[in-house]
C-alpha positions, 0 to 999 in steps of 0.5 A: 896054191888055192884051197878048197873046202868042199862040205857035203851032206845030205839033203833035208829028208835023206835019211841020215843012219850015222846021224842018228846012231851017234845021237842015240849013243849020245843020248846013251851017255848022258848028253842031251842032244837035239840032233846029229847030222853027218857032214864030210868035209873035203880038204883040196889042194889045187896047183893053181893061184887062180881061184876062178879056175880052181872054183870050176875044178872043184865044181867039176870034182863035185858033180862027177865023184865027190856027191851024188846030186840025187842025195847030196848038197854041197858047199865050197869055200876057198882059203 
């Protein structure tokens, strides 16, 4: 079984709402806070043991649902 961690963020000049909401409140507790930016992270259990399959399925699952090409960039690694 491969493992895929997909990241997904904003591309630079996005604007990033929750980033910045949880900057604010950190900077409301106390801390001092440079900058927040808001990632998700996808943890994909694939059916298979061939990571060129699987780094093609991921792709796939990338371009057609998990972001929007328009807004998002993403990364993939493999365990």
């Amino acid at each position: 079984m491969v493992v895929a961690e997909v990241k997904i963020k904003l591309k630079k000049g996005v604007a990033d709402p929750e980033g910045a909401n949880t900057k604010k409140t950190l900077e409301l507790l106390g801390f001092d806070v440079a900058d927040v930016k808001a990632v998700k992270v996808f943890e994909i259990h694939l059916g298979t043991d061939d990571r060129e399959d699987a780094q093609k399925k991921v792709e796939e699952m990338c371009q057609k649902l998990l972001a929007n090409p328009v807004i998002h960039e993403y990364s993939i690694t493999f365990s």
